[in-house]
N, C-alpha and C positions, 0 to 999 in steps of 0.2 A: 395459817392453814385451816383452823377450826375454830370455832367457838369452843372456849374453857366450858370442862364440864366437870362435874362429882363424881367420880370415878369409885367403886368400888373393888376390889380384886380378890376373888377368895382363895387361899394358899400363899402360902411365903415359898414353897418350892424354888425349884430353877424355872419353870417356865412363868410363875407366877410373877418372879422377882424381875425377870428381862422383860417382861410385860407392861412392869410399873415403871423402869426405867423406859421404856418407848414411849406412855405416855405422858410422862412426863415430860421426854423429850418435844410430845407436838402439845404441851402448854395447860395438862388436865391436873384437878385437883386429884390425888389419889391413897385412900387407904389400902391397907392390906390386911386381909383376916387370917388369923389361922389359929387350930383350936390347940395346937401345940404348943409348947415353949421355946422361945427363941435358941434358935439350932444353936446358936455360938456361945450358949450358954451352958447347955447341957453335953455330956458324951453321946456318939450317935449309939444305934442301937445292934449292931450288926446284924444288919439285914440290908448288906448294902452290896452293889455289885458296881465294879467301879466304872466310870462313864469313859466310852470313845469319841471321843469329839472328831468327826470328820469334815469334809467341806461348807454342809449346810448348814452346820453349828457356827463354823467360824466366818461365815459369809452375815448371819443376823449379829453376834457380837461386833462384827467390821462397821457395818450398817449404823449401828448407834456407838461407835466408838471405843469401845471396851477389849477389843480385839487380843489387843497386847497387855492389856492388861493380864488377861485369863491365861495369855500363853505361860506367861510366870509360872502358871499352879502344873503345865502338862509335861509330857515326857512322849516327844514321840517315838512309835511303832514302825517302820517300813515292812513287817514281815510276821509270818505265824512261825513257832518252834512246836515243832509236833514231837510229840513224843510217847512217840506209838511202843507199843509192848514187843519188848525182846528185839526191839532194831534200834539203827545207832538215831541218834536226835536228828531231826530233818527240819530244813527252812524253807519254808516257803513266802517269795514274796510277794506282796499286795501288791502292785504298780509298779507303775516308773520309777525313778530312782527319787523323785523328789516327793512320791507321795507316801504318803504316813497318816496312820489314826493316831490320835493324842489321847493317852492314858490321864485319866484327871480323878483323884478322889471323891468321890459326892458331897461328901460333907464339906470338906474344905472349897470345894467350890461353889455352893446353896450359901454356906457362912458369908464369900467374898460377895456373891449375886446383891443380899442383903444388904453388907455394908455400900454394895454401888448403889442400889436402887434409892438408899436412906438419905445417900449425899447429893442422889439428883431431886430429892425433896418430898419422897413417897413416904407417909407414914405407917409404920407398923404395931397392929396390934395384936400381939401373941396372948393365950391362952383365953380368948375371946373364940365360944364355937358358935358356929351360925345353925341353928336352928331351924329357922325357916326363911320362904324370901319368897315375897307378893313379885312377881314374874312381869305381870303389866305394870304393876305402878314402881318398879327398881327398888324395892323395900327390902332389908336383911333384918332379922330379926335374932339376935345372941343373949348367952346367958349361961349358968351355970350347972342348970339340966334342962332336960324335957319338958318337964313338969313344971320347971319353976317360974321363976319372974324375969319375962325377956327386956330387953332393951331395942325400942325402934332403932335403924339407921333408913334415912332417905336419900336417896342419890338419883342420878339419872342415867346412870350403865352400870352394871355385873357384869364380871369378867371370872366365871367359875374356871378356875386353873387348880382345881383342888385333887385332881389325880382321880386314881380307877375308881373309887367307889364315895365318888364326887357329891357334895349335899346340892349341889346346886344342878346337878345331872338328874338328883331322884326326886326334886321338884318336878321337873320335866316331865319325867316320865309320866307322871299324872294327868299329864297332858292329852289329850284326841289327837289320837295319829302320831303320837312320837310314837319310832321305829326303836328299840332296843333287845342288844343280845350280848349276853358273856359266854366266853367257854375257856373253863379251867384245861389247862395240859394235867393228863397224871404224873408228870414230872416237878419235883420239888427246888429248893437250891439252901445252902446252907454258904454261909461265909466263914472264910477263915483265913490262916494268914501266916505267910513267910518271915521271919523277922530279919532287919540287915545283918550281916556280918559286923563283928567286934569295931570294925573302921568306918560304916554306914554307908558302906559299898554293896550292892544286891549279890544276890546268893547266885541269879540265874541273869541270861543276857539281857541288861535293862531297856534292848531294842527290838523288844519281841512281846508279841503276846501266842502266849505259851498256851498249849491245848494237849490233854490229854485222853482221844478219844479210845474211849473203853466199848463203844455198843451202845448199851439203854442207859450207861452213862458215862460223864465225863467230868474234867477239874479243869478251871482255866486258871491264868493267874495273869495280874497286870502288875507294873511296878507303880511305885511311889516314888514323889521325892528323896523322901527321909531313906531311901535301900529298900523298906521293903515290899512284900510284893501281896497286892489283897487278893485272897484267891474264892474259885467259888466254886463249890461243888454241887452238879446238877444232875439226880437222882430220880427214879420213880418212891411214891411215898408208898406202896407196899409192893411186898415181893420177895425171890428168893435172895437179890441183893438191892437192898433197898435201906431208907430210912428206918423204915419201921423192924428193919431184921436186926440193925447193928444198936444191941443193946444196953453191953457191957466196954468195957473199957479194952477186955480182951477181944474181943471181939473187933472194935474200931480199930486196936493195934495190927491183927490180922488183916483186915481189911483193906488199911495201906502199904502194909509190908508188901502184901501179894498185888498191890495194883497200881501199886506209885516207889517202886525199888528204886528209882531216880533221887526221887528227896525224901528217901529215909531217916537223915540228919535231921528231919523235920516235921517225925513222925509225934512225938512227945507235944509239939505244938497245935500240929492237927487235930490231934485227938481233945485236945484243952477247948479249943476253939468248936469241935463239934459238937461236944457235950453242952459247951455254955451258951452258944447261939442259938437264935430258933429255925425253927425250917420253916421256909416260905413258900407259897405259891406262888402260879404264875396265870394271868388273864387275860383273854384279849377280849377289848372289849369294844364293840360299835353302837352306834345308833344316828337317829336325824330325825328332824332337825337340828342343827346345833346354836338356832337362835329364835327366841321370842319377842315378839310387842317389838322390836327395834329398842330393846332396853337391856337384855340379857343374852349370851353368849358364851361356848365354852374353847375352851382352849389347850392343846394337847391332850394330858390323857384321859381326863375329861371326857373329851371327844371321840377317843380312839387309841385305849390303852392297845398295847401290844407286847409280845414276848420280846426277851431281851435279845435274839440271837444273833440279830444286824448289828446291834450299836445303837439303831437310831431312835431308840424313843425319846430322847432329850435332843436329837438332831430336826426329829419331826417338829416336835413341840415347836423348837426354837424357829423353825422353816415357817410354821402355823403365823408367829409375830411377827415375822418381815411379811410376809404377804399383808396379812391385817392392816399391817400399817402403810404398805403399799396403796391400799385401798382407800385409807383416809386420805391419803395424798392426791389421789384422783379424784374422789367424791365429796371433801368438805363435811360439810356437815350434813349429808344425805346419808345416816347412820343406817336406815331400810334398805338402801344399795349396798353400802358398805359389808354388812353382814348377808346377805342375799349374794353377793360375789366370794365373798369369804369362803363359806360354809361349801358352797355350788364348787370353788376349783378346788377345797382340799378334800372332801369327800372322797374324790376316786383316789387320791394319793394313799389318804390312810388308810383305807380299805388294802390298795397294792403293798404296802407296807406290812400289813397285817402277815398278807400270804407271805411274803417273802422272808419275814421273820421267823415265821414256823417251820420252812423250808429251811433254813438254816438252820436251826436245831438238828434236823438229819442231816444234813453236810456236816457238820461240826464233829458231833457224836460218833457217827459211823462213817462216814466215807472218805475223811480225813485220815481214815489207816490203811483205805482201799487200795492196792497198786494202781488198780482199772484208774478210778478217780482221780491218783493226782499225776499220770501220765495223763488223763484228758486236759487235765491243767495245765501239763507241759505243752500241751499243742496247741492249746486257745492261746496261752501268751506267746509262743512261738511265733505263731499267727498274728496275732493282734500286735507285736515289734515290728511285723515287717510290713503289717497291713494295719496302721492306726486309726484311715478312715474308715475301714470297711467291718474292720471289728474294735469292740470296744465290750471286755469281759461283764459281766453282770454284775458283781461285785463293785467293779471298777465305776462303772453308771449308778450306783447307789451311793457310793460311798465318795467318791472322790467328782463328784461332779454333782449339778445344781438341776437340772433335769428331772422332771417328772419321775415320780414312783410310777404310775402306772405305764409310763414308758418305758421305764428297765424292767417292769416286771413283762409286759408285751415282749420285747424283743429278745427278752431273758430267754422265754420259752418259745422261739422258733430257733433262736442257739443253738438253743439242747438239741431241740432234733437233728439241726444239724452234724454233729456232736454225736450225738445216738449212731445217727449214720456213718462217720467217718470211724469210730472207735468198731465198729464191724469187717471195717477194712482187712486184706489178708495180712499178716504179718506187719499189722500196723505198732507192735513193740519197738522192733526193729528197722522202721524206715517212718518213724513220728513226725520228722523233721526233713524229710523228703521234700523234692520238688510236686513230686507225685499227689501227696498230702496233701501241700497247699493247692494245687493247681483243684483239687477236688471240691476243696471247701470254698475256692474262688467259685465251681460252678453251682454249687450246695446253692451259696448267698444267690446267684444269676437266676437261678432258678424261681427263689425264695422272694425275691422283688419282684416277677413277672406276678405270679401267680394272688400275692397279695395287692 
């Protein structure tokens, strides 16, 4: 398919590691950088939120083979447990009866990526940091500071997969005309964690992911293998309830007693877990070009960090590779096209992606307790059971289908309007599920096709 080439790849991550397995796959010599120490040797750090693996994830691991492999590590979701303040536990489900997010550990799955990418022949070099890297001439430059004495590598492509705050991105930006921008949410995330029950059976339904939307914040929780369940709590970092308010031990006791009476059995661990982990931000981040000289190129978040609130930053990343290599399949070795098509179709995905992640952060948070909110949810699925072609949920186009970002997020928001206008309807509590309803939203969409 191509000419063998020196492959560089900066990051051992998950996108780094499916990276090196793809090229390895079409026949390239490949290192791997990273200035860390091999994940599978050390404890992670908890700062970790555990990963949904949905369609687009599991369509690049199909892709190069690995598919069933990973399913091994997941535990799928068909559904959200809400559990809203002073009412009884509420399920809501994602899809059809066959669709499901797959709950997967980061660690234990970055650990597995590694061992696949090492046996398809990629070499790795952990606590090696890259320094700097000549952009036209594919040079990396590591060492053990700043200051000190580098070590040349020569290659003939980078592949920076080194995440938000990428060394191979702040090369770039040094660049004429690269486009770059971050923007922090005021909201923080802290990890923490369920432990299983005495027989290593989960505490909560282990076919759920669990949300407890409070307002300006909320706790989620995914299960494990092992029972139990890693949770993560996502707060503003100052305020009157906030990070920065809960500062004693009484006080963090207070503060789940009164907002999580649910799993109070499991207050004594929360509280251990908030103290000892650290609080994290969260970033989205864009920019373009995402390639130079036809030698250097970035890949996932790198390119297009985003907030956690879809799932998909590890589904994007991973969508990023199939296309990529889509493209070497087409073009050979016309690497200037190769990345020229690359960069040009994901663009508007991660950009749509971006929005739609933050957007979920307010659905999650607060409208997940709203009545208004999840009766409209009862009428778009409603609808969408008895009308599959004509509607397809928003969620449901992100998550469980291969389709463009920027096309769910398009069609996303003529939805809503639609949506907007039906939930105005008279006594629309009371007759949701009416022929009336649908016949309405049948002429909603009629309308909505002429005009567009």
């Amino acid at each position: 398919m191509q000419t063998p080439k020196k492959i560089a790849v900066v990051g051992s991550g998950l996108v780094g590691s499916l990276l090196a397995i793809y090229l390895r796959k079409a026949g390239h010599e490949v290192e791997v950088f990273d200035r860390r120490p091999d994940v599978r040797k050390v404890k992670f750090s908890g700062r970790s939120i555990n990963l949904a693996m949905s369609n687009r994830g599991w369509k690049s691991l199909r892709a190069v083979g690995i598919e069933e492999e990973i399913k091994k590590l997941a535990l799928p979701l068909d559904k959200r447990a809400l559990h809203v303040a002073d009412k009884p536990l509420y399920f809501q489900k994602y899809g059809k009866e066959e669709e499901a997010i797959y709950s997967i550990s980061r660690g234990v799955l970055n650990r597995k990526m590694i061992d696949l990418a090492e046996e398809s022949g990629a070499e790795f070099r952990f606590e090696e940091k890259v320094w700097d890297i000549n952009l036209s001439e594919a040079k990396l430059y590591t060492g053990e500071s700043e200051k000190g004495e580098w070590k040349e590598y020569e290659f003939d492509l980078i592949f920076g997969t080194d995440g938000a705050f990428s060394r191979v991105r702040h090369k770039m930006q040094r660049q004429s005309r690269f486009n770059y921008s971050q923007h922090f949410i005021d909201v923080g995330y802290k990890e923490l964690r369920i432990a299983a029950n005495a027989d290593g059976s989960h505490k909560l339904d282990k076919g759920s992911f669990h949300i407890w939307p409070r307002g300006e914040f909320m706790l989620i929780a995914m299960p494990n293998l092992d029972g139990s369940f890693t949770c993560t709590l996502f707060m503003p970092f100052e305020g009157e309830i906030s990070f920065e308010s809960i500062k004693t031990e009484t006080q963090a006791t207070a503060f789940f007693e009164e907002h999580f009476p649910d799993i109070n059995l499991e207050i004594e661990n929360l509280k251990r877990d908030f103290f000892k982990n650290p609080t994290s931000s969260m970033v989205t981040i864009k920019c373009f070009p995402w390639s130079y000289w036809e030698k250097v190129t970035l890949v996932g978040d790198s390119a297009h960090a985003v907030v956690p609130f879809y799932g998909q930053g590890m589904n994007a990343g991973f969508e990023d590779i199939l296309v990529l290599y889509q493209k070497m399949e087409k073009y050979g070795d016309d690497w200037e096209q190769i990345f020229k098509e690359y960069q040009n179709d994901r663009k508007p995905n991660a950009d749509a992606i971006a929005e739609l992640s933050y957007r979920n952060f307010i659905e999650m948070s607060s409208k997940t307790a709203d009545p208004d909110f999840l009766l409209r949810k009862k009428i778009e699925k409603n609808f969408a059971d008895k009308h599959p072609d004509a509607w397809v949920p928003l969620y449901s186009r992100v998550t469980f289908s291969d389709k463009s970002y920027a096309e769910a997020l398009a069609i996303g928001d003529y939805q809503r309007k639609i949506m907007d206008k039906v939930m105005q309807l008279p006594a629309i509590e009371e007759r949701w599920d009416s022929k009336e309803v649908e016949r309405t939203i049948l002429d909603l969409l009629a309308k909505e096709v002429k005009t567009s």
